[in-house]
Rosetta silent file (secondary structure, phi, psi, omega in degrees, C-alpha in Angstrom):
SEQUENCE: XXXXXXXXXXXXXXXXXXXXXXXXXXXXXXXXXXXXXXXXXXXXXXXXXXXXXXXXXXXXXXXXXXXXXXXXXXXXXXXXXXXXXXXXXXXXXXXXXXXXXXXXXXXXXXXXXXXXXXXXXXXXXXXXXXXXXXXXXXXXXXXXXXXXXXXXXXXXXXXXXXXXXXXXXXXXXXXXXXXXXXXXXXXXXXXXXXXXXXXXXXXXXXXXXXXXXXXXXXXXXXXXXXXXXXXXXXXXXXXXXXXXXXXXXXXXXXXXXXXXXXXXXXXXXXXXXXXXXXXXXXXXXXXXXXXXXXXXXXXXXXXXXXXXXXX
SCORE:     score description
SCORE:     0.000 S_00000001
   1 L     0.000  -36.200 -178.802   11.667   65.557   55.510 S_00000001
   2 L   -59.168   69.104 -165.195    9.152   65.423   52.553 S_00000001
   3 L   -38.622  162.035  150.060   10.866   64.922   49.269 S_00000001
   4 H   -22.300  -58.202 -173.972    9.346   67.091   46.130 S_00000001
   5 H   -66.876  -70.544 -172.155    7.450   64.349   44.945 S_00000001
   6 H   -15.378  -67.498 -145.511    5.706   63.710   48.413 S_00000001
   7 H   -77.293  -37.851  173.575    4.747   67.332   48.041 S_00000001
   8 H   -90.958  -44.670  152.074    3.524   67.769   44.319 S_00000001
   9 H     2.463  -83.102  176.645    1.664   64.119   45.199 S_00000001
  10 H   -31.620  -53.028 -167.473    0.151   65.940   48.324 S_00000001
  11 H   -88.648  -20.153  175.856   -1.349   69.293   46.003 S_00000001
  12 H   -98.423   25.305  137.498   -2.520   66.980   43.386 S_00000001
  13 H   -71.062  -38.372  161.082   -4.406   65.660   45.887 S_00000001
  14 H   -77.291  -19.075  141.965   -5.711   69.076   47.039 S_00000001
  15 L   -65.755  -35.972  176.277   -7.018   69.848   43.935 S_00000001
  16 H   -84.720   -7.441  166.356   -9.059   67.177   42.855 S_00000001
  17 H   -47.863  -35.828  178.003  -10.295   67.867   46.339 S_00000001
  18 H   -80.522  -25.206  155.109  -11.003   71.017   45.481 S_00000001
  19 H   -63.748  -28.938 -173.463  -12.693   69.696   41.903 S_00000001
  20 H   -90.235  -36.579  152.570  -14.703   67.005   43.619 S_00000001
  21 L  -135.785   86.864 -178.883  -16.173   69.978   46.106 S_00000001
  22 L   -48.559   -4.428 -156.740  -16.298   73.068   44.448 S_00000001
  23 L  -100.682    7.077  170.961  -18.267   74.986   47.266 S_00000001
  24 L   -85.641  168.904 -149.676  -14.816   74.814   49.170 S_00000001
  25 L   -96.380  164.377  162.926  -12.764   77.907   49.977 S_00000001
  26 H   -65.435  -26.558  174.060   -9.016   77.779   48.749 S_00000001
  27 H   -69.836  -21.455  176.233   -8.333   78.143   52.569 S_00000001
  28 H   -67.628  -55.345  166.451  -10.024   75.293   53.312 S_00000001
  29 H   -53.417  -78.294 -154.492   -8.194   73.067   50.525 S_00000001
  30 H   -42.946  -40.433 -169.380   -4.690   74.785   52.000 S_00000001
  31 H   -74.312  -43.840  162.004   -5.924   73.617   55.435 S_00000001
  32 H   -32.569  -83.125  174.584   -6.668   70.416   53.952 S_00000001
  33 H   -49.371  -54.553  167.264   -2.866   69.941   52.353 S_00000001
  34 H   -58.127  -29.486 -171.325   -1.065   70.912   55.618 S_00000001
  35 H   -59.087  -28.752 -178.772   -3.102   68.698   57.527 S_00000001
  36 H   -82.244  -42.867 -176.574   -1.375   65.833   54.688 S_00000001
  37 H   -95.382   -2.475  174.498    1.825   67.106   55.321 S_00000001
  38 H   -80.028   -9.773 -154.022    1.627   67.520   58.982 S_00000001
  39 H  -100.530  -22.914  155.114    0.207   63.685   59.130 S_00000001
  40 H   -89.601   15.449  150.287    3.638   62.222   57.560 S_00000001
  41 H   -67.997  -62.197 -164.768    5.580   64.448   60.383 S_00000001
  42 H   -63.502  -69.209 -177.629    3.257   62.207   62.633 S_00000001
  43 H   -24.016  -51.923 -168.042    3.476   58.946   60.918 S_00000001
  44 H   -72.661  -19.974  163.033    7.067   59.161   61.188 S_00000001
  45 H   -92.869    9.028 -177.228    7.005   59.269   64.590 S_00000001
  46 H   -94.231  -35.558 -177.012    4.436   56.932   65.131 S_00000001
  47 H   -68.350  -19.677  174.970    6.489   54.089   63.099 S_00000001
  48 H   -68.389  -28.205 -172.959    9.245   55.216   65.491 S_00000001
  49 H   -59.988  -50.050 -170.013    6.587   54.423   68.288 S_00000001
  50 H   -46.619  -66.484  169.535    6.131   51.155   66.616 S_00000001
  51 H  -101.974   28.323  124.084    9.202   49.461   66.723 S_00000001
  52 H   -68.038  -29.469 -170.505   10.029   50.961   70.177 S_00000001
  53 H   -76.260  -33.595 -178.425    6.667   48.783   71.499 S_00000001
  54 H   -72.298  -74.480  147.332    7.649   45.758   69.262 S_00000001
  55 H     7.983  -85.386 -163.885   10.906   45.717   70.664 S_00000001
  56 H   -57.935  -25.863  177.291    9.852   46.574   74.153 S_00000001
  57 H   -75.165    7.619 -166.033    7.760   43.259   73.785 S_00000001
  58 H   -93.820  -10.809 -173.731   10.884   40.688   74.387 S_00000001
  59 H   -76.968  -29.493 -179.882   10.321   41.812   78.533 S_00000001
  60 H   -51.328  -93.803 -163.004    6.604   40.286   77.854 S_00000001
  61 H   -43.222  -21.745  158.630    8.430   37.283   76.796 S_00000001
  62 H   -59.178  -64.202 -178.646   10.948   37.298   79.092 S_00000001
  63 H   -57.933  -28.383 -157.992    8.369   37.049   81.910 S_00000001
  64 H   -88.128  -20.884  168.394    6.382   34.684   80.494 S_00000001
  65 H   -96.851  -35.096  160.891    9.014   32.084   80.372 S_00000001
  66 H   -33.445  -53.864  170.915   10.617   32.995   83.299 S_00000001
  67 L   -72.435    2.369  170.079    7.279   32.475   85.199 S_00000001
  68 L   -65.729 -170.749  162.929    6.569   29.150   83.981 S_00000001
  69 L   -37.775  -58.478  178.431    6.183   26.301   86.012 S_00000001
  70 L  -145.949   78.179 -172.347    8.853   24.492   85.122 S_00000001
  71 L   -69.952  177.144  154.838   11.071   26.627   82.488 S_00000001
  72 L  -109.382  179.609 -176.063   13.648   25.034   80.723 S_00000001
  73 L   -68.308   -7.099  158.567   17.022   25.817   80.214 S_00000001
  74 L   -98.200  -23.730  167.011   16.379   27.953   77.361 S_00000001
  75 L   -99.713   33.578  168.251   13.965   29.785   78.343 S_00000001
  76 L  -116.200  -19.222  166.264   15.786   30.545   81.657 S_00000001
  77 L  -117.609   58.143  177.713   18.634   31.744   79.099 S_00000001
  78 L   -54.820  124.938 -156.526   15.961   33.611   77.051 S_00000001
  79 L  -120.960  118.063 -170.337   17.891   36.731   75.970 S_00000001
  80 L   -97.321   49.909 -163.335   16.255   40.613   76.530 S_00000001
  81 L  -114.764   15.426 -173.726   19.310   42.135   75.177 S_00000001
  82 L   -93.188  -11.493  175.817   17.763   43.997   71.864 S_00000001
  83 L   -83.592    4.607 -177.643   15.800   45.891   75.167 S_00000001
  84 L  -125.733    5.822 -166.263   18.826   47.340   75.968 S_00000001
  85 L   -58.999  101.796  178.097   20.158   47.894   72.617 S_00000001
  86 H   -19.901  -44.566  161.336   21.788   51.983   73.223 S_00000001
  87 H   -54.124  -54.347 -176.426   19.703   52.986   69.997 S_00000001
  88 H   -78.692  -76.351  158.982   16.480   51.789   71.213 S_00000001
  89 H    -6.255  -38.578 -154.301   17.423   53.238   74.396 S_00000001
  90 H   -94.273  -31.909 -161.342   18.278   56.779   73.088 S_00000001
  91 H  -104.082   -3.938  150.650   15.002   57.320   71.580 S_00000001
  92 H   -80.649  -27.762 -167.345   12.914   56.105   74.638 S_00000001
  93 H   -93.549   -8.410  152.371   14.859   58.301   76.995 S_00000001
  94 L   -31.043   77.749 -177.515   14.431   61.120   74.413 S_00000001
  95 L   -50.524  -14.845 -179.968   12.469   64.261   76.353 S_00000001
  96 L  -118.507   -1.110  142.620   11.296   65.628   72.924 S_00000001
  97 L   -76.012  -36.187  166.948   10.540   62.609   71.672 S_00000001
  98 L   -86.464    0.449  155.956    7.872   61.634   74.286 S_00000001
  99 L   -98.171   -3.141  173.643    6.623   65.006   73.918 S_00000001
 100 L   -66.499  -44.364 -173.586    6.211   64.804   70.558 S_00000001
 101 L   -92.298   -2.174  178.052    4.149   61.864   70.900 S_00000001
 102 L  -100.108  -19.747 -170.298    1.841   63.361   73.654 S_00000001
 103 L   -80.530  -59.958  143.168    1.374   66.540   71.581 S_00000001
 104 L   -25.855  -13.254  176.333    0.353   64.522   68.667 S_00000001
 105 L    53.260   37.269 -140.872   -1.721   62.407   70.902 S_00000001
 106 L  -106.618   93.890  165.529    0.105   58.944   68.798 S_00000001
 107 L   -79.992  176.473 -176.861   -0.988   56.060   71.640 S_00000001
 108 L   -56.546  136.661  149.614    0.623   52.677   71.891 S_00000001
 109 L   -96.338  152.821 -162.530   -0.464   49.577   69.381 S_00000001
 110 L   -82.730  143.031 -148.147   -1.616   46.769   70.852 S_00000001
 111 L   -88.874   29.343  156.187   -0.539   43.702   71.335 S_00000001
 112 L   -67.808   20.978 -160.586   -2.414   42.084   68.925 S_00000001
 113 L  -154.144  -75.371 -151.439    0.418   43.913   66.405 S_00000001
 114 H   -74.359  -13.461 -155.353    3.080   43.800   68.572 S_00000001
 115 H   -97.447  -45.854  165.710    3.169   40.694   69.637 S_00000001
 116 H   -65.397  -65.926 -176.498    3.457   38.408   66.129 S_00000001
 117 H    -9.216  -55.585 -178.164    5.534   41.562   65.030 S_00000001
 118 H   -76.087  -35.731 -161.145    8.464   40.440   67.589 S_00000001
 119 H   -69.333  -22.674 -179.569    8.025   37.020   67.034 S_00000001
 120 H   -72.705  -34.021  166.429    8.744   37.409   63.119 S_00000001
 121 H   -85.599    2.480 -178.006   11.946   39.329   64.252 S_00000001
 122 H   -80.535  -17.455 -171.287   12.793   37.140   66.970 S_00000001
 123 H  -100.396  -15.610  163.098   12.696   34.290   64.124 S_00000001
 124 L   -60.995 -177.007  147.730   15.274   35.729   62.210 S_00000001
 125 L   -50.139  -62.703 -165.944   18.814   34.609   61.325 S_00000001
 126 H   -37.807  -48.335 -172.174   19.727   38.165   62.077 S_00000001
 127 H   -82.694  -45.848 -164.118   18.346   38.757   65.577 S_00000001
 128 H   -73.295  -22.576 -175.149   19.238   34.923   66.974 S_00000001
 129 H   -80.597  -24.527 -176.720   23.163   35.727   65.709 S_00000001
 130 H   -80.949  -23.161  168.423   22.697   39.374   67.570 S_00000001
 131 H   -84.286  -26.209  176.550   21.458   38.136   70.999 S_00000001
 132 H   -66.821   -9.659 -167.312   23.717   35.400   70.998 S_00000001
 133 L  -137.649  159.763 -173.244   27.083   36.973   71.147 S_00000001
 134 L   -32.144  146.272  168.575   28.651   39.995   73.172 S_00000001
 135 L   -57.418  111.231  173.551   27.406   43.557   72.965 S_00000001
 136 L  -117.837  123.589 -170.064   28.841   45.142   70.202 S_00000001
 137 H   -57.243  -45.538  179.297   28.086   48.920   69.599 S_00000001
 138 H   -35.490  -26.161 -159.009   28.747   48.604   65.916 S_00000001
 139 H   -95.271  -17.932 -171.886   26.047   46.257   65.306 S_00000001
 140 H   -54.117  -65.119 -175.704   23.221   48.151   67.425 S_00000001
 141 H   -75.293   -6.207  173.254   21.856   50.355   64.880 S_00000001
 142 H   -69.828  -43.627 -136.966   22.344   47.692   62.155 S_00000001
 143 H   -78.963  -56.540 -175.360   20.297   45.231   64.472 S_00000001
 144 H   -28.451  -60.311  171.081   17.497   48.464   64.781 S_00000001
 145 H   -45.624  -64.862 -171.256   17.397   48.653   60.795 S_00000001
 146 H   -64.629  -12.950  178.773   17.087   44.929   60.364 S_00000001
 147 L   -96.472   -7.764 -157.203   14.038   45.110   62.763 S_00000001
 148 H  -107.626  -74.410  164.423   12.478   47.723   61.061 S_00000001
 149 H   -22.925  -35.229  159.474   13.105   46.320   57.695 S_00000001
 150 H   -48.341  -93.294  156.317   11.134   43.203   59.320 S_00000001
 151 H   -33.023  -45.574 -179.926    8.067   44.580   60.134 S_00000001
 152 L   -68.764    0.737  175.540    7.729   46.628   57.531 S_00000001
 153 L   -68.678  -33.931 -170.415    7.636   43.194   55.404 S_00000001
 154 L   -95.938  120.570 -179.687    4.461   42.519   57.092 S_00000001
 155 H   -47.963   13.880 -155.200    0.847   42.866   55.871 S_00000001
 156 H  -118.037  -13.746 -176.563   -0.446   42.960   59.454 S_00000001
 157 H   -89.305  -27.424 -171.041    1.611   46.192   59.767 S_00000001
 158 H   -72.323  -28.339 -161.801    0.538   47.485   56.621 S_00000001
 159 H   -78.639  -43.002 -161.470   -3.017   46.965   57.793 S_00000001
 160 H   -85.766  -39.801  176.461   -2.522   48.471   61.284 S_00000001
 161 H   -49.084  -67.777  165.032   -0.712   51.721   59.673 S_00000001
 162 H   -10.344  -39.165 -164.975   -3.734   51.726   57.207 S_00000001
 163 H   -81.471  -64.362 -136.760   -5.901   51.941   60.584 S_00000001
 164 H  -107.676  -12.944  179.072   -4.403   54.539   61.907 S_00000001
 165 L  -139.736  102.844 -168.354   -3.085   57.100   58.888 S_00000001
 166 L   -68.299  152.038  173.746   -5.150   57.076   55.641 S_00000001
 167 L    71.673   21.724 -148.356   -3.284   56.784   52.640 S_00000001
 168 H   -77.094  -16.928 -154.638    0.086   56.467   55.012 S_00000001
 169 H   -86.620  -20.291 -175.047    1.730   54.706   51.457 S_00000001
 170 H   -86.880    3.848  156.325    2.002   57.983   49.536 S_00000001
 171 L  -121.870    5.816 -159.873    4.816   58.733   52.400 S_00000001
 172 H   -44.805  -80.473 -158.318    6.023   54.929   52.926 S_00000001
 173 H   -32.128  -61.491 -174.996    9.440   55.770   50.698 S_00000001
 174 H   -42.049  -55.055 -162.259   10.403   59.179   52.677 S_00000001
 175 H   -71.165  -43.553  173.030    9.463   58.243   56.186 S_00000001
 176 H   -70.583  -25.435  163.812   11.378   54.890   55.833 S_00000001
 177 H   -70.193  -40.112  177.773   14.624   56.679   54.315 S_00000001
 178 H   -64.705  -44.179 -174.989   14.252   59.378   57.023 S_00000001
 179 H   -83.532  -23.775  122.783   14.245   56.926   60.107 S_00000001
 180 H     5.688  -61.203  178.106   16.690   55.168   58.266 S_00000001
 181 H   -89.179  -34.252  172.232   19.174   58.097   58.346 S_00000001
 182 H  -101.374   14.532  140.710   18.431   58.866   62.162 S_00000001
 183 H   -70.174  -45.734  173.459   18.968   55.248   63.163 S_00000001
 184 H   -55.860  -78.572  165.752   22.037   55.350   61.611 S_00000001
 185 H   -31.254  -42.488 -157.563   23.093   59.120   62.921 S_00000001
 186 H   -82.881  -28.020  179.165   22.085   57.604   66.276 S_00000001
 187 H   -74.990  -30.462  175.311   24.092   54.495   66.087 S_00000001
 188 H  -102.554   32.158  131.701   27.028   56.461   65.287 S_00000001
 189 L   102.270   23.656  159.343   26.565   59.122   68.116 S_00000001
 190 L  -112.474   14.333  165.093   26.143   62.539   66.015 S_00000001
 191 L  -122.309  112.591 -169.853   22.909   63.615   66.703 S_00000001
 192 L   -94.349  -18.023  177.420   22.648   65.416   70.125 S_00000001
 193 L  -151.781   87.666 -172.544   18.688   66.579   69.383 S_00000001
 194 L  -108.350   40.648  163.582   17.627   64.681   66.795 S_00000001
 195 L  -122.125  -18.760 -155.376   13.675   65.168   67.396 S_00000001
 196 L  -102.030  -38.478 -167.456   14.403   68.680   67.960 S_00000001
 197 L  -116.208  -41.739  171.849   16.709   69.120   64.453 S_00000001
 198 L   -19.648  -91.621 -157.025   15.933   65.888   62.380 S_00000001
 199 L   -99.229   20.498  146.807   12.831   65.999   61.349 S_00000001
 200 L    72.452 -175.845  175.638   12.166   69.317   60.972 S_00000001
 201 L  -112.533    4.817 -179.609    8.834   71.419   61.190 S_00000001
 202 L    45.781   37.559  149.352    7.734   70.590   57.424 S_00000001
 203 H   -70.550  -43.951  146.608    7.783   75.020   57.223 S_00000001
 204 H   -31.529  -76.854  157.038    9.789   74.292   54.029 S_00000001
 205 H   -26.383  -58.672 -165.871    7.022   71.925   52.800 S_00000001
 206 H   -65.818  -35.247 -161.367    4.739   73.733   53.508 S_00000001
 207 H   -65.379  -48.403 -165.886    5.973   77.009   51.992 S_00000001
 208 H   -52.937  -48.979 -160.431    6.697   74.899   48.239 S_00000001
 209 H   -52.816  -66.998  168.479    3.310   72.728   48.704 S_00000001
 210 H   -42.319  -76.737 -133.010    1.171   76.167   49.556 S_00000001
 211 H   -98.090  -23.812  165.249    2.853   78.504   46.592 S_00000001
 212 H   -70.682  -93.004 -168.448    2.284   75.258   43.894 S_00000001
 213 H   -22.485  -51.376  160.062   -1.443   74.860   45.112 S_00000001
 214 H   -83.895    5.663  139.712   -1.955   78.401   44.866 S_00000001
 215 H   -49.518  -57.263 -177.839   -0.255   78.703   41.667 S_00000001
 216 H   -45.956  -73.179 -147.666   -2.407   76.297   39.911 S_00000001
 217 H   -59.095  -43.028 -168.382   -5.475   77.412   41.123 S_00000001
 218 L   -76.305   17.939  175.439   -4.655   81.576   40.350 S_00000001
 219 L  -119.175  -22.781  171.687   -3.365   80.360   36.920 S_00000001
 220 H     5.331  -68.219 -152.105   -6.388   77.349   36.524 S_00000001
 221 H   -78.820  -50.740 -172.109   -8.025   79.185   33.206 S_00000001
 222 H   -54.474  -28.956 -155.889   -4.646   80.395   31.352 S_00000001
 223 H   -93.502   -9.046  174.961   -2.821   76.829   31.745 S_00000001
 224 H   -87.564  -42.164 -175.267   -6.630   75.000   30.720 S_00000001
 225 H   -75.921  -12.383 -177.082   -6.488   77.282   27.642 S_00000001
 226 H   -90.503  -31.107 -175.392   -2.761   76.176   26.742 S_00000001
 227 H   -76.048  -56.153 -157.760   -3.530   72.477   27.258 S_00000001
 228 H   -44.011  -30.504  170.654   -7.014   71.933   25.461 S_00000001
 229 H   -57.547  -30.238 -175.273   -5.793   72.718   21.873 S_00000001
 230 H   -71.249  -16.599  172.127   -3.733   70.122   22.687 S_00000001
 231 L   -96.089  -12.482  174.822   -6.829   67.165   22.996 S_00000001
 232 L    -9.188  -56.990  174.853   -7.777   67.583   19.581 S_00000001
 233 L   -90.997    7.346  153.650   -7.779   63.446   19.385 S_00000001
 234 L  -116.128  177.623  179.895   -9.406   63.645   22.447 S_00000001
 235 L   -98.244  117.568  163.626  -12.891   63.965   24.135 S_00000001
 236 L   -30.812  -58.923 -172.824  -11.691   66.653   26.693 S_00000001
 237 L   -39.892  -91.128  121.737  -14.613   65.139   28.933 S_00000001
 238 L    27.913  -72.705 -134.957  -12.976   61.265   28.542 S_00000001
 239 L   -80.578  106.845 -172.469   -9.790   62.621   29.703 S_00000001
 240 L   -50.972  126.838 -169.148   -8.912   61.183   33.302 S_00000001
 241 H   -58.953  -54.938 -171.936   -9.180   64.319   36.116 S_00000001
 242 H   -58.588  -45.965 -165.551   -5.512   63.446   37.454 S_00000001
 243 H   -53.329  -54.013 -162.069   -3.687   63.430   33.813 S_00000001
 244 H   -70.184  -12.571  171.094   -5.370   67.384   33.478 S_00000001
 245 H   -78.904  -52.382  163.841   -4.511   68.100   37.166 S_00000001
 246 H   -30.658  -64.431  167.718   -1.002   66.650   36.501 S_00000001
 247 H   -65.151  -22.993  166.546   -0.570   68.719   33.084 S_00000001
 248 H   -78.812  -60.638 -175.238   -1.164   71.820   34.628 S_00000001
 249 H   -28.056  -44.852 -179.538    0.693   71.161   37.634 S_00000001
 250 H   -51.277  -91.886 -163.711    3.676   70.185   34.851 S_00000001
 251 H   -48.147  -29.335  171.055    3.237   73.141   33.260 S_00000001
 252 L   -75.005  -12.468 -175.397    2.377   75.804   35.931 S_00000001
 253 H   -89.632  -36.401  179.544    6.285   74.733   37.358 S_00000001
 254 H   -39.274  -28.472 -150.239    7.577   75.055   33.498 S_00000001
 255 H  -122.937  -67.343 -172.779    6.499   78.541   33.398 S_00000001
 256 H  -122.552   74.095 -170.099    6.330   79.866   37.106 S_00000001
 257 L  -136.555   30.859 -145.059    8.830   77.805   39.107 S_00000001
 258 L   -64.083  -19.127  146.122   12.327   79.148   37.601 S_00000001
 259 L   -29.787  -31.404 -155.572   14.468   77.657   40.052 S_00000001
 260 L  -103.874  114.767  166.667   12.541   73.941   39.044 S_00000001
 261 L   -89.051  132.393 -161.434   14.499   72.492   36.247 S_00000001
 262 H   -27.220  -74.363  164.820   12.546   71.469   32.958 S_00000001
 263 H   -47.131  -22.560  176.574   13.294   67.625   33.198 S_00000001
 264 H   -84.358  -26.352  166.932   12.750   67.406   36.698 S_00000001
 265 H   -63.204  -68.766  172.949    9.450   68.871   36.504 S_00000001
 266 H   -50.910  -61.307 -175.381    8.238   66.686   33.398 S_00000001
 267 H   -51.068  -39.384 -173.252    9.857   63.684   34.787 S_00000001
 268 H   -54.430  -56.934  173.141    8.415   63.850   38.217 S_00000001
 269 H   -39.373  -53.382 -172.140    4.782   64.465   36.543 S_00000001
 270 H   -82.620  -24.521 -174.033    4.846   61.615   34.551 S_00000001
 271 H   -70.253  -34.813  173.727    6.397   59.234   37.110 S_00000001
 272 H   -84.538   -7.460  167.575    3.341   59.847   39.394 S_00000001
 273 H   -57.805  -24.897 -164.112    0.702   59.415   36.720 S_00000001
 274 H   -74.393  -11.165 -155.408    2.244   55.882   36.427 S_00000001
 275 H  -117.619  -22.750 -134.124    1.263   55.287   40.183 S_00000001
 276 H  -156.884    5.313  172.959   -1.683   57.324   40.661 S_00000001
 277 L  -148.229 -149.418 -172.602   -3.882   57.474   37.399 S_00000001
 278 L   -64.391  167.252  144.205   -4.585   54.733   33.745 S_00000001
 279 L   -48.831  -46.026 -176.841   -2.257   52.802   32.279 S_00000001
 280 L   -69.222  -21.749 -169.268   -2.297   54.748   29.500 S_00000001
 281 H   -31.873  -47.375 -147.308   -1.414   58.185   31.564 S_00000001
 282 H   -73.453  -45.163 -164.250    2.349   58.159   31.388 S_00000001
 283 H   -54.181  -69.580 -169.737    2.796   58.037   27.373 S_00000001
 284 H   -47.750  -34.379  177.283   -0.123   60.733   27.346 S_00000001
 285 H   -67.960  -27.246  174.243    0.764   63.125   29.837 S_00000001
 286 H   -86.210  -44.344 -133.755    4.431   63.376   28.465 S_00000001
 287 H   -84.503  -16.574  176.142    3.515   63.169   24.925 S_00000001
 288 L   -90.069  -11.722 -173.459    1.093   66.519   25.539 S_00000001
 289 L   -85.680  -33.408 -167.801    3.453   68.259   28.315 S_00000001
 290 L   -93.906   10.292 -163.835    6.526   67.461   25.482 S_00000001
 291 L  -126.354  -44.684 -162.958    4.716   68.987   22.795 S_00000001
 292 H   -97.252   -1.935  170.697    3.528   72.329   24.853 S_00000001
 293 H   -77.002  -36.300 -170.487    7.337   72.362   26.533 S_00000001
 294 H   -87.155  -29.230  172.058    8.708   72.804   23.263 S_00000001
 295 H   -64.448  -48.668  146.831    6.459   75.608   22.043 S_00000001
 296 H   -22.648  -60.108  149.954    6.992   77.427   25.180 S_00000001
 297 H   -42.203  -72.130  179.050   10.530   76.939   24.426 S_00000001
 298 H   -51.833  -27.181  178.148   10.364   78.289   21.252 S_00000001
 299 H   -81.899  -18.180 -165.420    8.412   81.456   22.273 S_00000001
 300 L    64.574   35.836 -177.122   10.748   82.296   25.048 S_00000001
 301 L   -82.936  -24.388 -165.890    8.455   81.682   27.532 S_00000001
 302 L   -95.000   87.479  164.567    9.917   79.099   29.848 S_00000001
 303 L   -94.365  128.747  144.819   12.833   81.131   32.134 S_00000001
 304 L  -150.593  158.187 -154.600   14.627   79.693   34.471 S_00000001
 305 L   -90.199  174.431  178.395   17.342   80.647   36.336 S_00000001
 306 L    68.725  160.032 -166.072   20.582   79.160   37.483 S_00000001
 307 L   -64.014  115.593 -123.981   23.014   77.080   35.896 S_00000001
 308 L    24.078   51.483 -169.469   21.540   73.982   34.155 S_00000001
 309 L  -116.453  -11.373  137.525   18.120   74.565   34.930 S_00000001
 310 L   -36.838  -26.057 -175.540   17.089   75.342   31.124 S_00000001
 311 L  -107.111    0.000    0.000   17.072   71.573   30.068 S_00000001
C-alpha cells in the first residue's frame, strides 16, 4: 500500500531518531519504523471508519426532522438514500473489516466531527443532484469519492486526524489513492475480500523499509567518508541533519540497491528534501549526490542490474 517514497520518508525518520537518541538499540529504531508503517495500515482504515460515521449521520438527521413538532414538507421528504448507497453498505457489512477495526482498537469520532462533516456534503451540488433522482448503481461509488473528496477539504478533519495519528500527512497522498482504488473496485463489483487482499500486510514494506535502515546504519562511516570531501565550502557542523541523512540514504541505494534505478533514487531524495528540510536543500543535496554519482560512475562502482536501471 505504501509507495517507495512513504517508505524512504518513514527510515529517514528512523534515523534522525536514532541521531537525536543515540543510547537506542537498532532494534528499537526498527521497532520504531514498523510501528510508522503499521500506523498508515491503520489510518487507512480509520479514514474508511470516517466517512462510514459521516455518512451514517443523515439517519441522525432524518430523525430529527421527522420528530419535529410540526415538520414540513421537506423535511418529511428529507432523503437517507446515501445510507443505503451499496458501497457504503459493502464495507459496513464487511466481517474483516469490523475486525480489523476491533483489532486495531480504531473507535468511532464524535459527533462534534461528524456532524458539520455531513452537513458540508449534504450542501453540495453533487449530493442534492444524487439524492434527488433514482438509484443508479453507476453513480454510487462516484457519490462515495465525492464525499470523501469533501471532507478531506476540511481543516476540522485535518485537525481531528492530527488528534488521532501523529504526522498522519506524510501518508495523506497513498492512503487517499488507495481508498480511492477500493471505492472504485467496490463500485464496480471486483473485489470479493478486499480487507482481506487490498490492503495488504505492509510485509513488503516492511522488508524494503528494514534492509534500507539497516543499510545505512551498517554502512554509516564508509558513505560519511565519501560525502564529507564533498563540504569543502561547507561547515560540515552548519549542514542541516536531514540533507546528510538524505545523502547517504541517496547514496547507500546508488551503491547497494541494484535493482533501484540511478534517477529514481536521486530524484526521490531530492524531492523530499524540498518537503521535509531548508529551502536551500534541494539544489544542495543534488548538486553533492550529482557530483559523487558521477565519480562512482566513473570508478565502476555503481552496478545495477536489469534493463535500464544504469541511468
Amino acid at each position: 500500500m505504501l509507495s517507495r517514497r512513504n517508505l524512504r520518508i518513514k527510515v529517514m525518520q528512523a534515523l534522525y531518531i536514532r541521531e537525536q537518541t543515540p543510547d537506542a538499540s537498532v532494534s528499537e529504531i526498527q521497532r520504531k519504523l514498523f510501528t510508522s508503517i503499521h500506523n498508515a495500515y491503520r489510518l487507512a482504515l480509520y479514514n474508511l471508519r470516517c466517512l462510514i460515521d459521516v455518512i451514517d449521520y443523515v439517519n441522525k438527521v432524518a430523525d430529527i426532522k421527522h420528530n419535529k413538532y410540526i415538520p414540513t414538507e421537506e423535511d418529511k421528504q428529507f432523503s437517507t438514500k446515501i445510507y443505503n448507497n451499496p458501497v457504503i453498505r459493502q464495507l459496513v457489512d464487511d466481517r474483516t473489516f469490523q475486525q480489523l477495526l476491533k483489532k486495531e482498537k480504531l473507535g468511532h469520532p464524535d459527533e462534534s466531527v461528524t456532524k458539520p462533516l455531513f452537513k458540508k456534503i449534504s450542501d453540495t451540488p453533487e449530493y442534492r443532484s444524487y439524492v434527488s433522482k433514482a438509484t443508479d448503481t453507476r453513480e454510487d461509488a462516484a457519490m462515495i469519492l465525492q464525499c470523501y473528496e469533501t471532507i478531506l477539504t476540511e481543516e476540522l478533519y485535518h485537525q481531528h486526524l492530527e488528534e488521532q495519528f501523529m504526522n498522519w500527512w506524510d501518508d495523506d497522498y497513498i492512503i487517499v489513492k488507495t481508498l480511492t482504488q477500493l471505492v472504485e473496485r467496490l463500485g464496480e463489483g471486483s473485489v470479493s475480500d478486499p480487507f482481506g487482499n487490498f490492503l495488504g500486510t505492509m510485509e513488503e514494506e516492511k522488508a524494503f523499509a528494514s534492509n534500507l535502515l539497516f543499510r545505512i546504519i551498517e554502512k554509516e562511516t564508509e558513505l560519511s567518508a565519501m560525502i564529507e570531501p564533498k563540504l569543502t565550502n561547507w561547515d560540515k557542523d552548519r549542514v542541516a541533519a536531514v540533507d546528510m541523512l538524505l545523502m547517504k540514504m541517496a547514496l547507500g541505494e546508488l551503491l547497494y540497491f541494484p535493482t533501484i534505478p540511478v534517477k529514481v533514487s536521486i530524484n526521490e531524495y531530492i524531492d523530499i528534501s524540498k518537503n521535509y528540510s531548508t529551502p536551500k536543500s534541494k539544489d544542495f543535496v543534488n548538486g553533492i549526490i550529482d557530483n559523487l554519482m558521477k565519480e562512482l560512475r566513473e570508478d565502476g562502482k555503481i552496478q545495477k542490474t536489469g534493463r535500464g536501471l544504469v541511468e
